[in-house]
TORKOL-4160 file (C-alpha; in steps of 0.2 Angstrom, whole numbers, padded with zeros to 4 digits, m for minus):
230
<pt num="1" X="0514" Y="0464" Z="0211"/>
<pt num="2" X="0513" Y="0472" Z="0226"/>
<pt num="3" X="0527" Y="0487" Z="0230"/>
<pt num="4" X="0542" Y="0480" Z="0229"/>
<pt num="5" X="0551" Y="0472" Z="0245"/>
<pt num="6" X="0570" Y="0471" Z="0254"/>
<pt num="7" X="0573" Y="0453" Z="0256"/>
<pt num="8" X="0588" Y="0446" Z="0264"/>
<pt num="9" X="0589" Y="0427" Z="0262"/>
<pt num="10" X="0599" Y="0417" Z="0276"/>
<pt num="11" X="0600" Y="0397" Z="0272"/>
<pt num="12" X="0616" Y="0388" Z="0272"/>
<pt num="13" X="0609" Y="0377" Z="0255"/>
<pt num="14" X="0619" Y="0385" Z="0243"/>
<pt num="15" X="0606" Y="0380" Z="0228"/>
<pt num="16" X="0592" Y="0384" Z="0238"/>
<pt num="17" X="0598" Y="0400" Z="0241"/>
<pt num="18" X="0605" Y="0405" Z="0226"/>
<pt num="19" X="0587" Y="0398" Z="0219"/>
<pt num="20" X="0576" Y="0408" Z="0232"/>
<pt num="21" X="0584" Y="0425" Z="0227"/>
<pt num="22" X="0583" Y="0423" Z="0211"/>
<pt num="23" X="0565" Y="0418" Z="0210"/>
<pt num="24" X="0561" Y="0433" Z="0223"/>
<pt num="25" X="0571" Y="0444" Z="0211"/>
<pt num="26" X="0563" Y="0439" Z="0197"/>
<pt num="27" X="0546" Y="0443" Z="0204"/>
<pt num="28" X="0552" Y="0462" Z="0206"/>
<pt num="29" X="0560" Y="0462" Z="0221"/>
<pt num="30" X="0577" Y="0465" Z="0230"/>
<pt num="31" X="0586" Y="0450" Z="0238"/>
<pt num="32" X="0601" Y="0445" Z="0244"/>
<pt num="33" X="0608" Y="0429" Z="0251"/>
<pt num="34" X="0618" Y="0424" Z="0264"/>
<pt num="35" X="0623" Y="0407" Z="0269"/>
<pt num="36" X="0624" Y="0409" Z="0289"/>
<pt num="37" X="0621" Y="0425" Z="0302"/>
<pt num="38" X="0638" Y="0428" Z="0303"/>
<pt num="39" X="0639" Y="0434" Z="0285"/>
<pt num="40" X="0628" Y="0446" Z="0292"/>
<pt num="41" X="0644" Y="0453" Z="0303"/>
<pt num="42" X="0640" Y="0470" Z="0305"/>
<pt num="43" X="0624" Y="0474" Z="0293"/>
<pt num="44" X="0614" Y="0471" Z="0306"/>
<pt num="45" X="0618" Y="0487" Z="0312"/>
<pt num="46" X="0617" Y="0500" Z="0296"/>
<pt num="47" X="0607" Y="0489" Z="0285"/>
<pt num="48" X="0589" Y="0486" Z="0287"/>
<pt num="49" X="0578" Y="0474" Z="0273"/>
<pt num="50" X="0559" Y="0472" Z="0275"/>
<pt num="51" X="0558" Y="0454" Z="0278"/>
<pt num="52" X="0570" Y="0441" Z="0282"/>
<pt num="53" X="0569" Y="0423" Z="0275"/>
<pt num="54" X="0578" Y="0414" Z="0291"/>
<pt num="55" X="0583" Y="0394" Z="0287"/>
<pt num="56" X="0582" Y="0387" Z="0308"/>
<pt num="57" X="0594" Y="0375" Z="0305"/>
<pt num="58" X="0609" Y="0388" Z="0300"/>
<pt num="59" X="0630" Y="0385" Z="0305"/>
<pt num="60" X="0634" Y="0392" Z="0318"/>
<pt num="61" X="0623" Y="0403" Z="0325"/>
<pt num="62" X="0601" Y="0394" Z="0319"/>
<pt num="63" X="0587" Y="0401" Z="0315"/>
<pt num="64" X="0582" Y="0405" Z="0331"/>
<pt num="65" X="0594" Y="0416" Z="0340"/>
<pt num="66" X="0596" Y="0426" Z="0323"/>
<pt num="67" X="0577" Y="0428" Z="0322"/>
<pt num="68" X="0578" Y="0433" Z="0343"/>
<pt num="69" X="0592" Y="0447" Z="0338"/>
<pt num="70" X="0581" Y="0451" Z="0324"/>
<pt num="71" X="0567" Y="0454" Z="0331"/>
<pt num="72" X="0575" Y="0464" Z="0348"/>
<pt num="73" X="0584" Y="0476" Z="0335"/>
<pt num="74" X="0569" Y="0481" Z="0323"/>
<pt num="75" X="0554" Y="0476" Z="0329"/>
<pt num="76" X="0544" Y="0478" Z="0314"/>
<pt num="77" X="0554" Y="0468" Z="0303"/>
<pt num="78" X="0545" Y="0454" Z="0293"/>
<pt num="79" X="0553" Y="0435" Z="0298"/>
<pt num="80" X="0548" Y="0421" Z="0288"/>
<pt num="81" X="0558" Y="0404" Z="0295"/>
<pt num="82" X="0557" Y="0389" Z="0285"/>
<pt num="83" X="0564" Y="0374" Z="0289"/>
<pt num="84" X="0559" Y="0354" Z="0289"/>
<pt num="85" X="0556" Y="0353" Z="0307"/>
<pt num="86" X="0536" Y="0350" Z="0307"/>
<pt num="87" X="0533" Y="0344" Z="0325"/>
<pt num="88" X="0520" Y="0356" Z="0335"/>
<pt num="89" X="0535" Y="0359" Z="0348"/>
<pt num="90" X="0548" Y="0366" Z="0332"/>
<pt num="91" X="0532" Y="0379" Z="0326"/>
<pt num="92" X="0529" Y="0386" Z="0344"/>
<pt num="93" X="0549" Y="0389" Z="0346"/>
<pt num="94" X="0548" Y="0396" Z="0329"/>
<pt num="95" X="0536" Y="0408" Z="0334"/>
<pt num="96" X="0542" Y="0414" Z="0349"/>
<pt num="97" X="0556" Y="0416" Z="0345"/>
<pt num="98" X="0548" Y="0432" Z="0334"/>
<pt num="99" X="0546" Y="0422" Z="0317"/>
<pt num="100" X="0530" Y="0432" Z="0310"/>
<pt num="101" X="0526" Y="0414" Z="0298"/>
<pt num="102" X="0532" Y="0398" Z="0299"/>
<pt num="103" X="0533" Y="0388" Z="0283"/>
<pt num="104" X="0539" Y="0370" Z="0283"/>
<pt num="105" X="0552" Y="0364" Z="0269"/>
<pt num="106" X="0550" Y="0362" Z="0256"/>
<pt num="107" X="0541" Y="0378" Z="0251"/>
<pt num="108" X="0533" Y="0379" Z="0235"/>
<pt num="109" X="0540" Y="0396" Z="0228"/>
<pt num="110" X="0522" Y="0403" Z="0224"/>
<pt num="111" X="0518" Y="0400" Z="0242"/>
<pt num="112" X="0535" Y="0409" Z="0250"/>
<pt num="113" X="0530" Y="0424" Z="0239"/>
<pt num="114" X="0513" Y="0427" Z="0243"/>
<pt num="115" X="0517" Y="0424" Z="0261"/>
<pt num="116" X="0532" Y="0439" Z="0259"/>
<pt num="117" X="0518" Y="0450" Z="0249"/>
<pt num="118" X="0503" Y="0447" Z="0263"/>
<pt num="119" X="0517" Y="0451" Z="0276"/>
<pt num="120" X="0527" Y="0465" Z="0268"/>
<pt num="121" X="0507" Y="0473" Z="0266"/>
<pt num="122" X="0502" Y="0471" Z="0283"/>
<pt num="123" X="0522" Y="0479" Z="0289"/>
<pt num="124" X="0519" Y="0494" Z="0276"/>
<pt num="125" X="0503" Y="0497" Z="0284"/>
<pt num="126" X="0509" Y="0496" Z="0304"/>
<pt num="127" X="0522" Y="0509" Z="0298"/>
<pt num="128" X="0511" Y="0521" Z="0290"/>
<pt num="129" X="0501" Y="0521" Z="0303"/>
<pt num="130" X="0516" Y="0527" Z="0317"/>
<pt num="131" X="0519" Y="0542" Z="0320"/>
<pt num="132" X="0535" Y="0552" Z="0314"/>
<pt num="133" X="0549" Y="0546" Z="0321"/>
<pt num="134" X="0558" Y="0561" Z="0321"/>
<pt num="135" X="0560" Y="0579" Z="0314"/>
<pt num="136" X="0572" Y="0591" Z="0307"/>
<pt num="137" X="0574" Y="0609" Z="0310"/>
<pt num="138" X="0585" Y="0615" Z="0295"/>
<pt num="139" X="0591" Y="0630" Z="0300"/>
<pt num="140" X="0597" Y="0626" Z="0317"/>
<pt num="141" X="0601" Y="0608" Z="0311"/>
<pt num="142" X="0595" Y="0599" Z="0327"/>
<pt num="143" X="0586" Y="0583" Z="0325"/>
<pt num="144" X="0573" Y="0579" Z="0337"/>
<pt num="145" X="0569" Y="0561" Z="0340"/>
<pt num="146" X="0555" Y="0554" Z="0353"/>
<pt num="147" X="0568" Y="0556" Z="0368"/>
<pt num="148" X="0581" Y="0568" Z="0362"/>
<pt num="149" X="0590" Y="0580" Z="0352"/>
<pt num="150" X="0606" Y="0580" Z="0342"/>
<pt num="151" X="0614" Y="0593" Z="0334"/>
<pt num="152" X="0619" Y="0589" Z="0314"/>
<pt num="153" X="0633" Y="0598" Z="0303"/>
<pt num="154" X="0627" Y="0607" Z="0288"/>
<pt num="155" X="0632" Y="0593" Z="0277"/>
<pt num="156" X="0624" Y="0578" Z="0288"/>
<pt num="157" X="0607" Y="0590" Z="0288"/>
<pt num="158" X="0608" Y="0591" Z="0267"/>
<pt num="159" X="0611" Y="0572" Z="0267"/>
<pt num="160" X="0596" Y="0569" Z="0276"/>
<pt num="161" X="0586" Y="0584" Z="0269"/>
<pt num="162" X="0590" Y="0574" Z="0250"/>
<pt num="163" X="0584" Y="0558" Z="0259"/>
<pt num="164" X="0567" Y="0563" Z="0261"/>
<pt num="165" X="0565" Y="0572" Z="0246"/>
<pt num="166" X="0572" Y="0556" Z="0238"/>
<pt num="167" X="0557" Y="0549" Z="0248"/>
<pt num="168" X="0556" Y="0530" Z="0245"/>
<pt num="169" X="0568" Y="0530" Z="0232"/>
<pt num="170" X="0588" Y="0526" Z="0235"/>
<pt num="171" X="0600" Y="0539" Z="0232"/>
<pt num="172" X="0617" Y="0530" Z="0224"/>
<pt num="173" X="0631" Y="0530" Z="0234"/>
<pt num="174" X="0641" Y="0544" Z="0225"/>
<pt num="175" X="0627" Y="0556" Z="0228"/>
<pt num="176" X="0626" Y="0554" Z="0248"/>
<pt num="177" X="0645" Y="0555" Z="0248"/>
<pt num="178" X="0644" Y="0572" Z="0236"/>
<pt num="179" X="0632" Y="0577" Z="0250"/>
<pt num="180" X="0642" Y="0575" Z="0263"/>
<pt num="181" X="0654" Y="0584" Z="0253"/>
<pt num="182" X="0668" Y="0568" Z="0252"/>
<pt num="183" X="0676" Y="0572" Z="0235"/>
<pt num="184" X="0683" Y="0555" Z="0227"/>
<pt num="185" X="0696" Y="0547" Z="0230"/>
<pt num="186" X="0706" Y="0532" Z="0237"/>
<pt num="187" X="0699" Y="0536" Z="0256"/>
<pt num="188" X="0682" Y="0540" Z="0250"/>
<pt num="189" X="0675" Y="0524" Z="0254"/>
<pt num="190" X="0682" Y="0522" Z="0271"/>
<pt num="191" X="0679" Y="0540" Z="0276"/>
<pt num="192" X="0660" Y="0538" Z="0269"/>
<pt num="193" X="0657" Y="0524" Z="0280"/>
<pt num="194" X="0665" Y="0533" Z="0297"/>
<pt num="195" X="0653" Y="0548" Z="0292"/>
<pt num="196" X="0638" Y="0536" Z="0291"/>
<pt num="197" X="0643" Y="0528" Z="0306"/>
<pt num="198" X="0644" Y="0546" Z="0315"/>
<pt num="199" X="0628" Y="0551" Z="0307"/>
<pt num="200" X="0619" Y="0536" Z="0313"/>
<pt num="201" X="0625" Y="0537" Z="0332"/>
<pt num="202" X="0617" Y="0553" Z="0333"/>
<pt num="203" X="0602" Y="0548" Z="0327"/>
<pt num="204" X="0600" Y="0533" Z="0339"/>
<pt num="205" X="0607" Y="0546" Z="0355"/>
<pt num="206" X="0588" Y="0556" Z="0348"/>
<pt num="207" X="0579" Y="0538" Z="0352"/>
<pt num="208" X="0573" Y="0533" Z="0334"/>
<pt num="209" X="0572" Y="0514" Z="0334"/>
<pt num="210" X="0580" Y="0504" Z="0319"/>
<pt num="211" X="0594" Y="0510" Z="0309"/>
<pt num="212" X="0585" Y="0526" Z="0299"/>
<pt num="213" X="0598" Y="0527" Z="0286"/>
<pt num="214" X="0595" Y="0511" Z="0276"/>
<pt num="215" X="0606" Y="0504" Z="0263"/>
<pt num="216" X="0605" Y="0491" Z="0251"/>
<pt num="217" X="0622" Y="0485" Z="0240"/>
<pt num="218" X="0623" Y="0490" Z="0224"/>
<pt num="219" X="0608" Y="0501" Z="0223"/>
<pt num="220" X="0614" Y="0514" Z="0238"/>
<pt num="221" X="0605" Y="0522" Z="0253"/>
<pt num="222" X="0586" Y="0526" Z="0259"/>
<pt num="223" X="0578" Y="0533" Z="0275"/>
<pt num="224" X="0568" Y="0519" Z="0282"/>
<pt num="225" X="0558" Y="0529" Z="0295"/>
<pt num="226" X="0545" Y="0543" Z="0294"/>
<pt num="227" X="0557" Y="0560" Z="0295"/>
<pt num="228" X="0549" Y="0577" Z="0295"/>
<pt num="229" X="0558" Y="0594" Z="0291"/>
<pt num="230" X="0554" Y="0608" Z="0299"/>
């Protein structure tokens, strides 16, 4: 198996879902399912998976606009839509709408996984070969991103100095909080989240695309872009 990927399964067929992740999961991977994009709520803006397995015809907000908004937010993101809709017509919406493949339903489960593997290849090779995102002087804790500065506490520089050495591995939760020196309690979680929410802001004010400080429930928080100390 290929390095495994960040799925985020969207389909309102509550056994299709639930048999999707599981499949994808059982193949190594990390997925989670939601029924419709409004379960997304605010993820959107602090979580980031690799590919995204859109259903088009979704409550509520479809396929479509979610994979628009997608798309807009985090231009490298994978998109696979499936759907039953076959026509010529339904495949060209699908497309332009930012959906990277289009698989009609239903999808044989070996077929949805090599399709997420060739794509989640081909998106780990477009992101090796960009250029740092952004850098981090330590001493002076400033952050320089491709249009601006920010200047970090003490405590949001360790945090993300820990990130990088953590590399491509997730630091649990209790360890980012320990780093921004939270100490637990029955606000920790709440003051954990402001902090990250802080954190984050500064980071888009230095123009870095895409929410840098990636988490994934249950197993913690990543940096999902290039970030060099200095």
């Amino acid at each position: 198996m290929s390095t495994p990927l960040n799925i985020l399964v969207v389909e309102d067929h509550d056994v299709l879902r639930l048999a999707t992740v599981r499949w994808l999961s059982e193949q190594g991977h990390y997925v989670q399912g939601v029924a419709s994009a409004e379960e997304l709520g605010d993820c959107l803006a602090r979580d980031q998976s690799d590919v995204y397995i859109i259903d088009l015809n979704l409550p509520g907000e479809d396929g479509l606009s979610l994979s628009r908004r997608l798309r807009e937010a985090s231009p490298l993101v994978g998109i696979v839509m499936t759907t039953a809709r076959s026509k010529i017509q339904d495949r060209v919406d699908g497309y332009k709408s930012g959906a990277d493949i289009y698989l009609p339903k239903p999808v044989e489960p070996e077929e949805l996984l090599a399709a997420i593997e060739s794509l989640g290849q081909r998106l780990r090779i477009l992101q090796a070969a960009s250029p740092a995102s952004a850098s981090l002087h330590v001493e002076t804790c400033v952050l320089h991103g491709p249009s601006g500065t920010a200047q970090l506490t003490y405590s949001e520089t360790a945090l993300l100095a820990s990130m990088v050495s953590s590399q491509d591995e997730f630091m649990p939760r209790s360890a980012v909080a320990a780093s921004l020196g939270l100490v637990n309690g029955p606000n920790t979680e709440a003051v954990l989240n402001v902090r990250l929410s802080q954190l984050r802001k500064k980071i888009q004010q230095t123009g870095v695309d895409g929410p840098v400080i990636q988490s994934l429930r249950g197993r913690g928080y990543r940096l999902s872009s290039e970030l060099v100390l200095s």
